[in-house]
C-alpha positions as CSV (number, residue, x, y, z in Angstrom):
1,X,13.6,-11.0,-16.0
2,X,15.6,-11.3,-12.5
3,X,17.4,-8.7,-13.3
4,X,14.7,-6.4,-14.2
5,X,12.9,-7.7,-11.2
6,X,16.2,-6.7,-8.7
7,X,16.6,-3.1,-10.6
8,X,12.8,-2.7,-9.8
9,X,13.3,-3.5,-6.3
10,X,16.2,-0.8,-5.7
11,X,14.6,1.4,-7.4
12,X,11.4,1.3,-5.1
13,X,13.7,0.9,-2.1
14,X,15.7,4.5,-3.2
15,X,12.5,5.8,-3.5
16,X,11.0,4.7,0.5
17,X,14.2,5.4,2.3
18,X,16.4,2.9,4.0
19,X,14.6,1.5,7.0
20,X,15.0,3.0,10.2
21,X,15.8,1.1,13.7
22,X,11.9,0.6,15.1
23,X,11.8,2.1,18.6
24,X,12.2,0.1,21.6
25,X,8.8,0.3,23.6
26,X,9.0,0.8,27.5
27,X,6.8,2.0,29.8
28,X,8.5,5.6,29.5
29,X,8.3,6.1,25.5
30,X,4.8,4.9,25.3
31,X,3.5,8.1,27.3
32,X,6.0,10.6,24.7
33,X,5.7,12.6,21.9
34,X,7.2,10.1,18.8
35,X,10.2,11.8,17.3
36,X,10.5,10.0,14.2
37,X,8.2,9.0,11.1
38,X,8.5,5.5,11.9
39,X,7.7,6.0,16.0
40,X,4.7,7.9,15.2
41,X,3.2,4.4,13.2
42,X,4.2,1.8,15.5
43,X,2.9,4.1,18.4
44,X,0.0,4.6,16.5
45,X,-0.5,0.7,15.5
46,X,0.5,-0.3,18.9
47,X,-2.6,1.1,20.2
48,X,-4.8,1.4,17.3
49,X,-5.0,-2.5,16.9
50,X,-5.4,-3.5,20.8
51,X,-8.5,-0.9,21.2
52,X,-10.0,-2.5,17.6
53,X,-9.8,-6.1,18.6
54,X,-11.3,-4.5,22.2
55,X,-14.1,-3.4,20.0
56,X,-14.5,-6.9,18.1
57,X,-14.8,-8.4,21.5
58,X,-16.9,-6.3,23.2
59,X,-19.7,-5.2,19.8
60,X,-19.1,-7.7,17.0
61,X,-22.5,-5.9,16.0
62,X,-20.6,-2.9,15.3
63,X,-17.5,-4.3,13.6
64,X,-20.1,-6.4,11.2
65,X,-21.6,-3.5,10.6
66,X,-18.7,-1.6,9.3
67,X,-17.5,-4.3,7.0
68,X,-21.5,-4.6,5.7
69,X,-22.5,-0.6,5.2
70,X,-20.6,0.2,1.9
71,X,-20.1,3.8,3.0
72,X,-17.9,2.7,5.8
73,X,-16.2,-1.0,4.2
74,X,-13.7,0.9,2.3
75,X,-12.0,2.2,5.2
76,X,-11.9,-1.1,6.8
77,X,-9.1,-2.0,4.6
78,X,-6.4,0.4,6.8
79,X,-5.4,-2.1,9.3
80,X,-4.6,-4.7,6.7
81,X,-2.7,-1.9,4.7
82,X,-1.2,-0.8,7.8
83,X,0.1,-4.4,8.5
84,X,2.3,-4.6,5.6
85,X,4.1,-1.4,5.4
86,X,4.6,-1.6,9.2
87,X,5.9,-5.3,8.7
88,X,8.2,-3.4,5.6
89,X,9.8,-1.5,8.7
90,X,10.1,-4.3,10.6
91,X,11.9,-6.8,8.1
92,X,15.6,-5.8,9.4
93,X,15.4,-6.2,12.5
94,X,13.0,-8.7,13.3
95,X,12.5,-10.5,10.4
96,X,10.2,-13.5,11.3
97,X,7.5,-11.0,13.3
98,X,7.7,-8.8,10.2
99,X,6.6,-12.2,7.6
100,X,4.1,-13.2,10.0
101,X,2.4,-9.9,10.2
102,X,2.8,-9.4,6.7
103,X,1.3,-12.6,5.3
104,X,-1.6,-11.6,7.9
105,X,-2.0,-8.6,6.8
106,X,-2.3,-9.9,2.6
107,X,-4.8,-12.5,3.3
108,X,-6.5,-10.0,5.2
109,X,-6.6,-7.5,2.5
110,X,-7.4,-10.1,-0.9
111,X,-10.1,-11.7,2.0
112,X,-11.5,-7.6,2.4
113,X,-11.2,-7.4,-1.8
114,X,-12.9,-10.3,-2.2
115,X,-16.1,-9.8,0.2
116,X,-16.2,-5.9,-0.9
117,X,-15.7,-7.0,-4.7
118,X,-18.9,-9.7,-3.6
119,X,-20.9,-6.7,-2.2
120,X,-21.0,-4.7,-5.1
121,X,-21.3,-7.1,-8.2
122,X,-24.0,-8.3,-5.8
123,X,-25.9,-4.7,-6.1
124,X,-28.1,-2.9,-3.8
125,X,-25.5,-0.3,-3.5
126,X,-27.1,3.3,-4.6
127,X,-24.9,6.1,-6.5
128,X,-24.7,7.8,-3.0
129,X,-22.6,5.3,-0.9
130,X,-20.0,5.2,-3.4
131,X,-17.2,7.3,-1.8
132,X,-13.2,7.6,-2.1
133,X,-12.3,5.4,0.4
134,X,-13.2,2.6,-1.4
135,X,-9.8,3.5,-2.5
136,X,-8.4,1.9,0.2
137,X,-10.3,-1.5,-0.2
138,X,-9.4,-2.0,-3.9
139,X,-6.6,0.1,-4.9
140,X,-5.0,0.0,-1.6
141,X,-3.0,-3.2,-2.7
142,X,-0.5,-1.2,-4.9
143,X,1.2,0.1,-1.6
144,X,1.7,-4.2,-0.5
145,X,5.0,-4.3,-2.3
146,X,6.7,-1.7,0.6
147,X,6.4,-4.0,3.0
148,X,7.1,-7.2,1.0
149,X,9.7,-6.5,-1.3
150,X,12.6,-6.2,1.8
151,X,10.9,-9.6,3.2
152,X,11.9,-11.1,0.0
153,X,8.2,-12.0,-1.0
154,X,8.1,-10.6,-4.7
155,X,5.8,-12.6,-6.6
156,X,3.1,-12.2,-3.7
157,X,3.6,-8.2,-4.0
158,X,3.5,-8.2,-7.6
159,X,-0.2,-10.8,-7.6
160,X,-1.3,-8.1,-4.5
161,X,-0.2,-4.8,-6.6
162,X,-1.6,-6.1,-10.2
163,X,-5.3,-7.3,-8.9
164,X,-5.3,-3.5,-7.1
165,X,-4.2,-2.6,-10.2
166,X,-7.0,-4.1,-12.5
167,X,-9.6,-3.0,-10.6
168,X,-8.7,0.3,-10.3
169,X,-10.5,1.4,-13.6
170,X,-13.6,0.0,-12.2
171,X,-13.7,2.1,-8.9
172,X,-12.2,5.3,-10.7
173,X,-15.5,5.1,-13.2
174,X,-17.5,4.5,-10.1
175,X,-16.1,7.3,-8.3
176,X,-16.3,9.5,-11.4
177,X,-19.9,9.1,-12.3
178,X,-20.5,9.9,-7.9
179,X,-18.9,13.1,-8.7
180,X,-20.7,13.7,-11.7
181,X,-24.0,12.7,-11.6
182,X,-24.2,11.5,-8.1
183,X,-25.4,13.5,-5.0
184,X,-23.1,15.7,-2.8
185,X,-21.2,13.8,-0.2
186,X,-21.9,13.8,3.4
187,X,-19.0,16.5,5.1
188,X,-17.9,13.8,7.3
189,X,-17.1,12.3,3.6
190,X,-15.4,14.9,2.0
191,X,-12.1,14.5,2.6
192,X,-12.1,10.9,1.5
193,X,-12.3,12.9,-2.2
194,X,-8.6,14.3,-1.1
């Protein structure tokens, strides 16, 4: 099983690319265009997370209310998501930051699973809030094992991947019958339908 486990593991590593030196951040490549694949998501992290927690601080309201609305908790799941494949990038050259915001970024994510898995067995949610990016909430664990399979943590991307994994059917149906029998979606919705 090791063995199958280690052929799996180059495999998915042919298939994302070696990892690429993470840019060095100074006052001057802040304020520049990001040349590369990897810049543009640590630039884009770098100032994405500050202005969230900003938000958190300032209108807790607002952030509760994001995590509460099912229209809108599905795409709550992008910083954890972000977290891991950035932390994926990260493992080679700073390995310790790259754990840490890695392991922060699962328990954020099963946490997120868990409390949006909790809102809808709970009910009250109508045919018309169901939308694609619930994809991100409960499917969005299948993208874990990027990031954790360089920082060695295999059996915790395999648990992350499989629960995305079994629920997946679930939120499929549910996204299914929206399109089928559900109304239209809102335009600001649309493209979470790809």
């Amino acid at each position: 099983a090791a063995g199958r486990d280690a052929a799996l593991a180059r495999a998915f590593r042919r298939v994302i690319g070696p990892p690429k030196p993470p840019a060095i951040a100074t006052s001057k490549s802040l304020l520049r265009k990001p040349e590369t694949l990897e810049e543009s998501k640590q630039f884009v992290f770098a100032w994405l997370l500050p202005a969230y927690l900003w938000k958190l601080a300032k209108s807790p309201q607002a952030v509760r209310d994001e995590f509460v609305n099912p229209v809108t908790m599905g795409f709550c799941a992008t910083l954890p998501l972000a977290m891991t494949l950035l932390a994926g990038g990260l493992a080679p050259y700073t390995p310790a930051l790259a754990g840490v915001l890695w392991w922060v970024g699962v328990a954020l994510l099963l946490a997120m699973q868990v409390w949006g898995l909790q809102r809808l067995l709970a009910g009250g949610i109508e045919l018309g809030q169901v939308n694609g990016g619930w994809l991100m909430l409960f499917v969005g664990g299948i993208v874990v094992p990027g990031g954790g399979l360089p920082l060695g943590h295999e059996e915790m991307s395999r648990f992350a991947f499989g629960v995305s994994a079994a629920i997946a059917p679930l939120i499929l149906g549910l996204l299914l019958l929206r399109a089928a029998i559900g109304p239209a979606l809102p335009a600001a919705l649309r493209p979470s339908w790809f």
